[in-house]
C-alpha positions as CSV (number, residue, x, y, z in Angstrom):
1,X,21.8,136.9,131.9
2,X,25.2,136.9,133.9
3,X,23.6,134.7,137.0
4,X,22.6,132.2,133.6
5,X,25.9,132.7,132.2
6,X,27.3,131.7,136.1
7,X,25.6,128.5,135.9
8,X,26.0,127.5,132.9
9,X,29.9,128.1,133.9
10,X,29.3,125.7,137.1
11,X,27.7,123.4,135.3
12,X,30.8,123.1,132.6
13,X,33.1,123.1,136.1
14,X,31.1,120.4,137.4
15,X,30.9,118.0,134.4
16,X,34.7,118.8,133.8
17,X,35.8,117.4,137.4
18,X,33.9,114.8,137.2
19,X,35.7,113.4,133.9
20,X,38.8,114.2,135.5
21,X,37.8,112.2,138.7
22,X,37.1,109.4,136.7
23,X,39.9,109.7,134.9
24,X,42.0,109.8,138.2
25,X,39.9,106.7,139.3
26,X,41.0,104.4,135.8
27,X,44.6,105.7,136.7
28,X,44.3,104.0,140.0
29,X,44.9,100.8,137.8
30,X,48.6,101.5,138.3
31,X,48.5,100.4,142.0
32,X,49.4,97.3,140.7
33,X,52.4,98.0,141.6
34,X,51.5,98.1,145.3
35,X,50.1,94.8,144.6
36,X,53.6,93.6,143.6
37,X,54.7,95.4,146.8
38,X,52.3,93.7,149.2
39,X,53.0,89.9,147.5
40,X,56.7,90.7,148.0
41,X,56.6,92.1,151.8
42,X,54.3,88.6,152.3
43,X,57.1,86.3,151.0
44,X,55.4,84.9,147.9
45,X,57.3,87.1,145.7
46,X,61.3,87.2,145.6
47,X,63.3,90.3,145.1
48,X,64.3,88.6,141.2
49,X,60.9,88.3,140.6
50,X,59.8,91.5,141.8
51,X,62.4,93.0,140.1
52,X,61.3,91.2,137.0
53,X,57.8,91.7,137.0
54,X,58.3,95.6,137.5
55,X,60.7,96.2,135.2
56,X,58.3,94.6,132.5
57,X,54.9,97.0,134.0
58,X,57.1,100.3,133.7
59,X,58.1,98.8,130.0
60,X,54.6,98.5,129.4
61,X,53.4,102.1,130.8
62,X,55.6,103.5,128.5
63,X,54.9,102.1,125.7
64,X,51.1,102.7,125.9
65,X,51.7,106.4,127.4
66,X,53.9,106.9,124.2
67,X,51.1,105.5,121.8
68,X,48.2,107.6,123.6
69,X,51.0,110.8,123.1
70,X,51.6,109.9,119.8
71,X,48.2,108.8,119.0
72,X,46.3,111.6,120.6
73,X,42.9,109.2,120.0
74,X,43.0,105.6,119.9
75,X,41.0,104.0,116.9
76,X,40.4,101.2,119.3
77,X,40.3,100.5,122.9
78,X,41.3,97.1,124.7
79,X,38.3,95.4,125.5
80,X,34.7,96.5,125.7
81,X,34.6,98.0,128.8
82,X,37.5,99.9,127.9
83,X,35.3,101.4,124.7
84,X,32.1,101.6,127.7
85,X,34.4,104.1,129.9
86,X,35.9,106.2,127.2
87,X,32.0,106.7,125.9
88,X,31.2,108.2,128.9
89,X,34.0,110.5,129.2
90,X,33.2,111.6,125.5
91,X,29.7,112.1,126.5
92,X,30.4,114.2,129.3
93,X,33.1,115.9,127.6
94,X,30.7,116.8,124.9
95,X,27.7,118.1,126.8
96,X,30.1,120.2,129.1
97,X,31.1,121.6,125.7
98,X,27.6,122.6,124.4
99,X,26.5,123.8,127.7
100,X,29.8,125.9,127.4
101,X,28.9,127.0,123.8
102,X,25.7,127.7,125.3
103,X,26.9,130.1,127.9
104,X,29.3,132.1,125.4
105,X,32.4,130.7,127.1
106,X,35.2,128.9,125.4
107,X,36.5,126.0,127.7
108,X,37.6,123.9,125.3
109,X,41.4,122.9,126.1
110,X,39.9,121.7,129.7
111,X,37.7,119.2,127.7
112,X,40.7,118.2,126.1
113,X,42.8,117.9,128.9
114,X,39.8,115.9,130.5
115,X,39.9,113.5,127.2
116,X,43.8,113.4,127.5
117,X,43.6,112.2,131.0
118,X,40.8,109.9,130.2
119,X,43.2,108.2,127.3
120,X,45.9,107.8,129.5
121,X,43.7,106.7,132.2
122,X,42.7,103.5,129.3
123,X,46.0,103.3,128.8
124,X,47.5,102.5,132.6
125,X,44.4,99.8,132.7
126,X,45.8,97.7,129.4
127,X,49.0,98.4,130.9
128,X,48.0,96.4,134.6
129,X,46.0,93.8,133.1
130,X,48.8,93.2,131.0
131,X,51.7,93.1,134.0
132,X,49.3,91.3,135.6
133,X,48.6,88.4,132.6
134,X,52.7,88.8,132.9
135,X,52.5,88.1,136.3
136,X,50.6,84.8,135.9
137,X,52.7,83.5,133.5
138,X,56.0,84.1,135.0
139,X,55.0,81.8,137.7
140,X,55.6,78.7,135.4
141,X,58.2,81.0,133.6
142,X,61.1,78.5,133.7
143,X,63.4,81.4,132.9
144,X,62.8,82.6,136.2
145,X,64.2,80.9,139.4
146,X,61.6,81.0,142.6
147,X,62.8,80.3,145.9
148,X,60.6,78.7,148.4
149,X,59.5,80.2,151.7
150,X,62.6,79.2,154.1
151,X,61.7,76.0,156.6
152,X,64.6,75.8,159.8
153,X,66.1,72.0,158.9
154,X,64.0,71.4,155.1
155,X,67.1,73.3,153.8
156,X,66.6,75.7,150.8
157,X,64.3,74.9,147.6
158,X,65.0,76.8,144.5
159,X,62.5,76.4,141.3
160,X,63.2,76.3,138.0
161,X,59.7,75.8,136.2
162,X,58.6,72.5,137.2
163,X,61.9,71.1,138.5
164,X,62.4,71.9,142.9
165,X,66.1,71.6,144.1
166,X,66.5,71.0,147.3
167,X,70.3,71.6,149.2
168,X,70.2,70.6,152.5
169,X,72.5,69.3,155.4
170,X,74.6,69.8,158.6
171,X,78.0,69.8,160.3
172,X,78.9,68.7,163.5
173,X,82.5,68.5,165.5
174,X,82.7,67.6,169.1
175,X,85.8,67.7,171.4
176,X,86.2,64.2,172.8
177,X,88.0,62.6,176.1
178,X,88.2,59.5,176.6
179,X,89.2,56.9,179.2
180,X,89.5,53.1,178.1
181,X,90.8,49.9,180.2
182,X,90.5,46.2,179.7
183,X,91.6,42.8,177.9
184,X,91.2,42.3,174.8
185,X,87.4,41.3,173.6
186,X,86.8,40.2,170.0
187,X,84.2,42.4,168.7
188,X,83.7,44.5,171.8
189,X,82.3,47.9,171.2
190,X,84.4,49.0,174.2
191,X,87.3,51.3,173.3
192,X,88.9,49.3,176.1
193,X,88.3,45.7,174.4
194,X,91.7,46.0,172.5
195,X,93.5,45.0,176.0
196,X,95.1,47.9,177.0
197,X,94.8,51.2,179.3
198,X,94.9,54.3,178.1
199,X,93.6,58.1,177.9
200,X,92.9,59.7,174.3
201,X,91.8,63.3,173.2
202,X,90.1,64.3,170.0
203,X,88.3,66.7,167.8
204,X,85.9,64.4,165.8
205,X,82.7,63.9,164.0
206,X,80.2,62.3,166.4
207,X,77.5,59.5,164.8
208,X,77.3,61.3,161.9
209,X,79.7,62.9,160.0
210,X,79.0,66.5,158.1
211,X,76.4,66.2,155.2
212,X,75.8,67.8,151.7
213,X,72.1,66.6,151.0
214,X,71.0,67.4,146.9
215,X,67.3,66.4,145.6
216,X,65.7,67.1,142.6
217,X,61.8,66.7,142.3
218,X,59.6,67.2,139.6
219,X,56.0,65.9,138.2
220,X,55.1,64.8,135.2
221,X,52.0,62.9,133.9
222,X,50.6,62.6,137.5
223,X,54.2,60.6,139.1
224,X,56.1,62.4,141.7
225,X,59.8,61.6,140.7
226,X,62.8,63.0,142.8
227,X,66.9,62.2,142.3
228,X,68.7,62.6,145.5
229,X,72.9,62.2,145.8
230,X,74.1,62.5,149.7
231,X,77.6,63.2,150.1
232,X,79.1,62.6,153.8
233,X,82.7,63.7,154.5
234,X,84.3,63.3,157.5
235,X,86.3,65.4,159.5
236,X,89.8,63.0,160.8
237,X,92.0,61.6,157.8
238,X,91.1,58.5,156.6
239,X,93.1,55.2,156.4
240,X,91.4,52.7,154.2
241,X,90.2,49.4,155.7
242,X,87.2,46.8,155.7
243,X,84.6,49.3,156.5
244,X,86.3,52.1,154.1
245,X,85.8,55.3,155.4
246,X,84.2,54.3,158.5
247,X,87.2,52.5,160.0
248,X,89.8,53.4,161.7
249,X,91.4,56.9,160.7
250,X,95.0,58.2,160.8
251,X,96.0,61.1,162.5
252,X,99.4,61.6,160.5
253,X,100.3,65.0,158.9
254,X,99.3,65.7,155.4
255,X,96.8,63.4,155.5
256,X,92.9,63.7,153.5
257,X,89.7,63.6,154.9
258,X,87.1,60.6,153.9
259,X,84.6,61.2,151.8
260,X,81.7,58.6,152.2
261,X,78.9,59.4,148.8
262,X,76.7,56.8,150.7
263,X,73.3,58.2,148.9
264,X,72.8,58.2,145.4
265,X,69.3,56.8,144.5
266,X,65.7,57.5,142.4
267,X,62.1,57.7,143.6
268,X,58.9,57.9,141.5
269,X,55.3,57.5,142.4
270,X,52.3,59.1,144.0
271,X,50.2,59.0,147.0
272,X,47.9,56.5,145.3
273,X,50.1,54.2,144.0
274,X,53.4,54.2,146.5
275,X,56.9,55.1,145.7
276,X,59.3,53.0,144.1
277,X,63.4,53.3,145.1
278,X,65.9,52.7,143.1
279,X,69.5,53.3,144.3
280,X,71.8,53.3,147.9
281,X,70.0,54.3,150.7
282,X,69.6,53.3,154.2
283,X,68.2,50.3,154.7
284,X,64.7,49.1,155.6
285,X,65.8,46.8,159.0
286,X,66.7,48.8,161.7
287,X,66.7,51.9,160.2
288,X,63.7,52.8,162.7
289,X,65.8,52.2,165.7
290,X,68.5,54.3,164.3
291,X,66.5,57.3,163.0
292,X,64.8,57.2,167.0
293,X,68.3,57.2,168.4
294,X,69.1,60.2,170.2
295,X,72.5,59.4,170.0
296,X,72.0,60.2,166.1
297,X,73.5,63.7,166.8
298,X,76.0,63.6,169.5
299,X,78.3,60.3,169.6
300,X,77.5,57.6,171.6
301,X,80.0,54.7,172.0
302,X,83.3,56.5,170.7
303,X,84.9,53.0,169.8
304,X,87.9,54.3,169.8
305,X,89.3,58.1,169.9
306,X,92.9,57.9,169.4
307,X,92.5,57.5,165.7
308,X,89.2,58.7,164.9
309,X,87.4,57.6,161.8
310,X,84.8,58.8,160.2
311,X,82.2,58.4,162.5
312,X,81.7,57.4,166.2
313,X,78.9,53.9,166.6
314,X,76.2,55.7,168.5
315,X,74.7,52.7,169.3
316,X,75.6,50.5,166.6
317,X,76.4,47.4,169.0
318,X,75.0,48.4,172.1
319,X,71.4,48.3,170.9
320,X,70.8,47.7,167.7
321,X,72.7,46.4,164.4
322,X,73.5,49.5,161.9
323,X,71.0,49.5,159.0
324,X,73.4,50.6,156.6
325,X,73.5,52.0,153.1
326,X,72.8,49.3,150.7
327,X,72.0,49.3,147.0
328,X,68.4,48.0,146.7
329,X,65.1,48.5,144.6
330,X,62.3,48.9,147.0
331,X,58.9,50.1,147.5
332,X,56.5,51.7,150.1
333,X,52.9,51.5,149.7
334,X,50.4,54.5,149.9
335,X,49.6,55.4,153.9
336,X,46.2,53.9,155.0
337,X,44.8,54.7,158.5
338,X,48.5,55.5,159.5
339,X,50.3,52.0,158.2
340,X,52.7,51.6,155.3
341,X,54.1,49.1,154.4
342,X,58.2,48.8,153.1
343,X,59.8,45.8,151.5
344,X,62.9,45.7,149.5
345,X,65.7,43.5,147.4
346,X,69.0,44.3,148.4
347,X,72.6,43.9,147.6
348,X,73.7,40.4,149.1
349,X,76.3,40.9,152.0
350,X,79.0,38.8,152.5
351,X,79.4,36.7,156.2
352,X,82.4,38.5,157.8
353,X,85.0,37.4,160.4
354,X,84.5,40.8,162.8
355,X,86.2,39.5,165.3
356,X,89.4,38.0,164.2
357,X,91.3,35.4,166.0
358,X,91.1,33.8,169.4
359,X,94.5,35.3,170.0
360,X,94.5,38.7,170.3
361,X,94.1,39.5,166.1
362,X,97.6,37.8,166.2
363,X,96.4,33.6,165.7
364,X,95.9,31.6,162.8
365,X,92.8,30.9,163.6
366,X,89.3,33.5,163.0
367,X,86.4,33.5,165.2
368,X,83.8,33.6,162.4
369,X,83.2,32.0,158.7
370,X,82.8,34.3,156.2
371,X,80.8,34.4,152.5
372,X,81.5,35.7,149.1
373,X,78.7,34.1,146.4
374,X,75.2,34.8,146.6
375,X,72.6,33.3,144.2
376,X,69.8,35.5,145.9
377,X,69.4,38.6,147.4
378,X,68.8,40.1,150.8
379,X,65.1,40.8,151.1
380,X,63.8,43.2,154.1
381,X,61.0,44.8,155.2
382,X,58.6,46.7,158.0
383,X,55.4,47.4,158.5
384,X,54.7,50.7,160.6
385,X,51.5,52.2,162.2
386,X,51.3,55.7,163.1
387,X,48.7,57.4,165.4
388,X,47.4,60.7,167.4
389,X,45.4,60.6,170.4
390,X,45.2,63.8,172.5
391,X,48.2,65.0,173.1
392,X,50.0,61.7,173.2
393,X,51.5,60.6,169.2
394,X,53.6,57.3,168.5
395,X,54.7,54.9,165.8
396,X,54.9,51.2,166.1
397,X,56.8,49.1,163.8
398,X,57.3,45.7,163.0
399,X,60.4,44.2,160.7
400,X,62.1,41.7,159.0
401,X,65.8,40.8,157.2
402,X,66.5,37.5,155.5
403,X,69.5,36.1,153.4
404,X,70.8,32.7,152.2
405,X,74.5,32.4,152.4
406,X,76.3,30.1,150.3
407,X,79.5,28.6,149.8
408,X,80.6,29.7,153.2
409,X,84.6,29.0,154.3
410,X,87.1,29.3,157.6
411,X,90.2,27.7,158.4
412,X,87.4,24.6,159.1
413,X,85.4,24.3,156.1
414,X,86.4,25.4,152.8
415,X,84.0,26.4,150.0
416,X,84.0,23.6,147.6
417,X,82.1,21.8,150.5
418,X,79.1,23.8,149.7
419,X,78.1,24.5,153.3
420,X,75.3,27.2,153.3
421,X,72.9,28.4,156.0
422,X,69.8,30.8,156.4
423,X,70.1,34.3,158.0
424,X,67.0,35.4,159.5
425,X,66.0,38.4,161.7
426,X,63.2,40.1,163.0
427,X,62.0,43.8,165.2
428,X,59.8,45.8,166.9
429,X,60.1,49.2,167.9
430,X,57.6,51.8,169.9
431,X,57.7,55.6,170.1
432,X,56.0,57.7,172.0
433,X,55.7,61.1,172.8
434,X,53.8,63.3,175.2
435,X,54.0,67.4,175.3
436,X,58.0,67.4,176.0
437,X,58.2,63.8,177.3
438,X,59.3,61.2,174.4
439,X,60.3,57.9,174.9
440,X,61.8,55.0,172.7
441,X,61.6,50.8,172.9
442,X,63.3,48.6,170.7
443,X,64.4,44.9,170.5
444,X,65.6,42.5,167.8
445,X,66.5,38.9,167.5
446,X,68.3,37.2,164.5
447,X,69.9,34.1,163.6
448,X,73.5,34.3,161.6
449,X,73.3,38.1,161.5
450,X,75.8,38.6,164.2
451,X,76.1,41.4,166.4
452,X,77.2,45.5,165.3
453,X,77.2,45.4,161.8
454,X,74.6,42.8,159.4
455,X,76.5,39.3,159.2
456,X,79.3,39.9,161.7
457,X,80.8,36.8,163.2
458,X,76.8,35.5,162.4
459,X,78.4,32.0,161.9
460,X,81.2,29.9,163.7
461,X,84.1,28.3,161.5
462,X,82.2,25.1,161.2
463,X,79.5,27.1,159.3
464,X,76.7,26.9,162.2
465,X,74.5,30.2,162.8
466,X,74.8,31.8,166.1
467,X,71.7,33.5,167.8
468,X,71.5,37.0,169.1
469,X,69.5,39.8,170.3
470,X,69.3,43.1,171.4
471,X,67.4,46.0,172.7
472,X,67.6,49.8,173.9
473,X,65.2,52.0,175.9
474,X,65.7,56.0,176.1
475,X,64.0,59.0,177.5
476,X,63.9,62.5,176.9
477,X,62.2,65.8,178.3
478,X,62.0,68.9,176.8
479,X,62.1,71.8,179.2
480,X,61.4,74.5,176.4
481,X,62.0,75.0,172.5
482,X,65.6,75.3,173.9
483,X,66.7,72.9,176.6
484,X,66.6,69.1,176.3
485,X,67.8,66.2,178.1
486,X,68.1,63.0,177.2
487,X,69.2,59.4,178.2
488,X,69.2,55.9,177.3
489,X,70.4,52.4,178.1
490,X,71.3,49.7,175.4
491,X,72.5,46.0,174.9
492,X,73.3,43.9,172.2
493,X,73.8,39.6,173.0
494,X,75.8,37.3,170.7
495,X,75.1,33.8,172.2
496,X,77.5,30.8,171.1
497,X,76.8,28.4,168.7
498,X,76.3,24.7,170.3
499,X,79.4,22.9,170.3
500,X,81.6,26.4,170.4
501,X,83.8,26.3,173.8
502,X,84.3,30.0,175.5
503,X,86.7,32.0,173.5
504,X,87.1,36.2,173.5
505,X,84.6,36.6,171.2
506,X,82.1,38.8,172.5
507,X,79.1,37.8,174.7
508,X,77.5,41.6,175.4
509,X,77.7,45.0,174.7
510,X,76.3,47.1,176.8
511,X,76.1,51.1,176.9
512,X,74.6,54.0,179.2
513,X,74.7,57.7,177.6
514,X,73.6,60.8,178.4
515,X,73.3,64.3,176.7
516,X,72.4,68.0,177.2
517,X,71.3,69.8,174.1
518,X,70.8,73.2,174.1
519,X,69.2,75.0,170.7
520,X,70.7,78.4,170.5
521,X,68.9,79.5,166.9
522,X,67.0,77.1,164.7
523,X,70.1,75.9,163.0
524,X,72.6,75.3,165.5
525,X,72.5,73.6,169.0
526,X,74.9,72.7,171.7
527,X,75.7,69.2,173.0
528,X,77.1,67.7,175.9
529,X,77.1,64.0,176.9
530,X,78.5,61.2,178.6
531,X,79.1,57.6,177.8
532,X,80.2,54.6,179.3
533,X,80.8,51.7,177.0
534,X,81.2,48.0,178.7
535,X,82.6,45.0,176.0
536,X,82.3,40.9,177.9
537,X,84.0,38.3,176.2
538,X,82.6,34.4,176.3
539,X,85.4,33.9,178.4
540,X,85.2,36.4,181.3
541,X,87.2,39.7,179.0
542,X,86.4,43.2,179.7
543,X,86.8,46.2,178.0
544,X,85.7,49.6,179.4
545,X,85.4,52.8,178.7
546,X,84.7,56.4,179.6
547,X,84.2,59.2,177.8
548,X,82.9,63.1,178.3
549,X,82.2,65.0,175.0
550,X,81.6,68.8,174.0
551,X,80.2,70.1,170.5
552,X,78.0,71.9,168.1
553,X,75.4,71.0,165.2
554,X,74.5,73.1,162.9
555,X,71.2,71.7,160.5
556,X,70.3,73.8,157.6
């Protein structure tokens, strides 16, 4: 009887730790919140949103721990496997209890310990399948801001529900010297075409100036649609001109920095049906040549550095003409085999006398006709081709700018004479690169665009279009994901119109640079270059200059 009684006592021991095992087990449901712990340490949770999403599990632990408490048995269990797992415990439960009864001992409270534990154990699963349900739905939650996984140079991308916004830029600021000589050239790039010999220090922006890049993004019905405003301040003061705040600055005490909002523009579309712009943005012709440029972050031609504008001209000139930031409504078609295709309208532009007068900026008379009425606008476009092959990857492109200018006027014609003429213009550009090795090729021809910026000095005073052409090759090697060297040659041709007689209007630019970059972290990087800068006049003028530049970028 007492070795029965023993068994029937092992038994009851037996069936007891088992229901508390699996009551332990259902408990295990709580390591949900090591599941919020792994998704956080892997980046695709953000402290607010762990934060958030434990704060509402513990909620929900203590609510269902203080209805099992209060409760003692639940009339009804969350789902049917719920009901499935607290049958079994009751079944257990009960037949350790008879086998108990059986053997004459009273072991009661243990089976209602186990039954406790069991109820609880119910209780922690509703609770995790309910955090987790949580879980799910905070990821559209637009109460709840995500941040993106960080990308060096993509800036940072906060969400708000379905709306991204994206804050992105950079800041640069180089210490320049400079070293200009010459006679005067009209239109020369050359620091030295204003006819005169000097030596000039300055702290300055280089080709770009600092940048405070905002997009928006969203989808809805199927579109892509994005909002994106670029502001661009400069660094020097600013002293209002033609170009605004790209012209000359003015180093004076107490003076303001330019502020130059040159983006402000809409997309929307898909990758089916192509994106449509709407807005100021860079424009379609030459914007290849200028994107390629590795002068894009250090400063190129200086033109000028005893009163700094906002930028330096890179190789706006010596190369190629500047693209600019033009209103326009424009589209690019869907990628196929690696083309697109761009076109655009844009904002008319006027004709404009660049160069000034024949004597010195000081005569009556300017070097170029000039426009202001336009019945039609400026139409570009480019078609690009983009390829792999082994280790070697490159881009082609092909481009176009055209524009009828009317009603053009000098000291020659005047505008009631309704003289008009054509601008036309045309590119093609190659890049290549190979492991470290990258090289650019570009070259353009036009007809009444002029030379540095679109339609300067295009057209003599008796309203006939000149011709010119340009072109710039450049190499670079990097050593390692630090070091990098690069160089490049450039030259930009304004020929005369027939009939014109030499004058100081300028014949070539021409340019040699090179730069150093060393990347320190992913955001910032180093810079040191050297430029010279040579400016011919028609008539045998030179302006020359050399300059030796130190600085930092920082993109972010």
């Amino acid at each position: 009887m007492r070795r029965s009684s023993r068994n029937s006592f092992l038994a009851v021991g037996l069936l007891a730790s088992s229901s508390l095992f699996l009551a332990a087990h259902q408990a295990r449901a709580d390591e949900y919140t090591d599941l919020l712990d792994i998704l956080k340490i892997k980046g695709s949770l953000t402290q607010g949103e762990y934060s958030a999403l434990m704060i509402k599990h513990r909620r929900h632990q203590e609510e269902s721990a203080e209805s099992g408490r209060s409760e003692r048995r639940p009339t009804r269990l969350a789902s049917a496997r719920d009901q499935d797992r607290a049958g079994h415990l009751r079944s257990a439960s009960s037949s350790a209890h008879h086998v108990a009864v059986a053997s004459g001992s009273d072991v009661t409270p243990v089976f209602l310990d186990a039954q406790d534990a069991a109820y609880d154990a119910a209780a922690s699963a509703r609770s995790a399948r309910q955090s987790m349900l949580a879980a799910q739905a905070a990821i559209n939650d637009p109460s709840i801001v995500r941040v993106d996984k960080y990308v060096p140079g993509k800036g940072v991308t906060f969400h708000a529900g379905p709306v991204a916004i994206n804050l992105s830029g950079f800041v640069n600021g180089f210490y320049t010297y400079d070293n200009a000589y010459g006679r005067y050239v009209g239109g020369g790039t050359s620091a030295g075409a204003g006819g005169s010999k000097f030596d000039a220090s300055a702290v300055r922006n280089g080709y770009l100036p600092a940048a405070l890049i905002t997009k928006i993004t969203t989808t809805q019905d199927g579109i892509d649609m994005a909002a994106v405003f670029g502001m661009y301040p400069g660094l020097d003061n600013n002293k209002p001109g033609a170009m605004n705040a790209n012209s000359g600055g003015s180093p004076v005490a107490l003076g303001t920095p330019g502020i130059d909002f040159r983006q402000v523009y809409m997309t929307f579309g898909n990758k089916k049906m192509g994106t449509i712009k709407i807005g100021r943005d860079l424009g379609i012709f030459g914007s290849d040549a200028i994107l390629d440029d590795a002068t894009l972050i250090t400063l190129g031609s200086i033109g000028g550095n005893s009163a700094p504008g906002n930028t330096s001209l890179g190789r706006i000139g010596v190369g190629y003409l500047y693209a600019d930031w033009i209103p326009q409504i424009s589209y690019q078609s869907p990628m196929m085999s690696g083309v697109q295709v761009t076109v655009g309208v844009m904002q008319p532009m006027d004709e404009f006398n660049f160069a000034g007068t024949n004597n010195n900026g000081t005569g009556p008379d300017a070097l170029s006709a000039q426009s202001t009425h336009h019945s039609a606008p400026m139409a570009q476009g480019k078609v690009t081709y983009d390829f792999t092959s082994g280790d070697i990857k490159g881009r082609v492109w092909a481009g176009f700018l055209i524009q009828h200018q009317q009603r053009l006027y000098s000291s020659v014609i005047s505008e009631s004479q309704g003289k008009s003429a054509t601008v036309e213009a045309g590119e093609v550009g190659a890049k290549l690169s190979y492991k470290g090795f990258e090289g650019v090729g570009y070259y353009y021809r036009a007809s009444g665009l002029g030379s540095t910026g679109l339609f300067f000095d295009g057209i003599t005073p008796a309203g006939n279009k000149r011709n010119s052409e340009g072109y710039y090759v450049q190499g670079s090697y990097s050593f390692d994901k630090h070091l990098r060297l690069a160089a490049s040659y450039g030259v930009s041709n304004l020929y005369q119109a027939p009939g014109e007689i030499d004058s100081v209007l300028v014949r070539r630019n021409e340019s040699e640079v090179g730069a150093l970059f060393y990347k320190w972290t992913d955001w910032i990087q180093f810079v040191a270059e050297y430029s010279h800068t040579e400016s011919i006049a028609h008539n045998g003028n030179r302006g020359k200059d050399n300059s030796a530049s130190g600085g930092a970028v920082l993109f972010f």
